[in-house]
N, C-alpha and C positions, 0 to 999 in steps of 0.2 A: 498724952492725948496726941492722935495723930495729927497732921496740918492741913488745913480744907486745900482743896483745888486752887482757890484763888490764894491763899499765902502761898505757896509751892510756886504757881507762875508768877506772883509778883517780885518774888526771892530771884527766881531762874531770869526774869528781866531786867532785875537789878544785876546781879550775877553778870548779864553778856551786855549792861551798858545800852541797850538798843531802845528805839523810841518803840510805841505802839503800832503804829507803820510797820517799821521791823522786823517787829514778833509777828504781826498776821501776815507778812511775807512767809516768815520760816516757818508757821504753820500750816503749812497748805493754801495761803491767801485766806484763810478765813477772813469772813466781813469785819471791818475793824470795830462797828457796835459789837458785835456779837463778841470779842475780845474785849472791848469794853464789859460787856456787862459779865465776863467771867472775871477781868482782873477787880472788879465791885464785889463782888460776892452774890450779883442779884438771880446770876444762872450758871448752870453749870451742865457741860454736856453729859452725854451718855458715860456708865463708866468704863465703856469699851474706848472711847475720843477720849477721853482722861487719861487714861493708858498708854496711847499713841500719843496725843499730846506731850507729856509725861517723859515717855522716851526719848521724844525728838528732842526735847529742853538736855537730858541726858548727855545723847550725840554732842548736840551743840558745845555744852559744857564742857564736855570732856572726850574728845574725838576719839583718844585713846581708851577711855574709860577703866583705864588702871587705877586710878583713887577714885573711882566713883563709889558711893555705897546704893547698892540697887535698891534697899530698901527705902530710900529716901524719894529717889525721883520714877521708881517701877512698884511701887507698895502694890500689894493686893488687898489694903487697907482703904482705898481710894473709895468713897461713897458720896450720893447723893446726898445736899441739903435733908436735914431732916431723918435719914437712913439711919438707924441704929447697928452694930454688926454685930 
């Protein structure tokens, strides 16, 4: 089973250590609710912002991105709440 949106960034902010604050910095300043209610499970953006999102956690992780596995933090697996593929 793939990993929702919210396991993947709450992995990726554990991963870089950073508070909430932080994260909606290195996100483009995203609203920090709105970070909140993705690191909840309660929302979750479009799966084009999952993507971008997704990568930038990528970058961050791994600037070099020589042991990255792209499937993990670029899936094309990525779906909305509820979505079946």
């Amino acid at each position: 089973m793939d990993s929702s949106f919210s396991e993947r960034l709450n992995q990726a902010k554990k991963e870089l250590g950073v508070t909430q604050v932080q994260l909606c910095n290195a996100l483009f300043n995203v609203p920090h609710r709105t970070l909140q209610s993705w690191l909840q499970g309660e929302k979750e953006p479009s799966v084009y912002v999952q993507k971008l999102i997704l990568f930038r956690l990528r970058v961050l992780l791994n600037p070099d991105s020589s042991s990255v596995d792209d499937n993990y933090f670029f899936s094309t697996n990525v779906r909305s709440h509820g979505e079946d593929l």
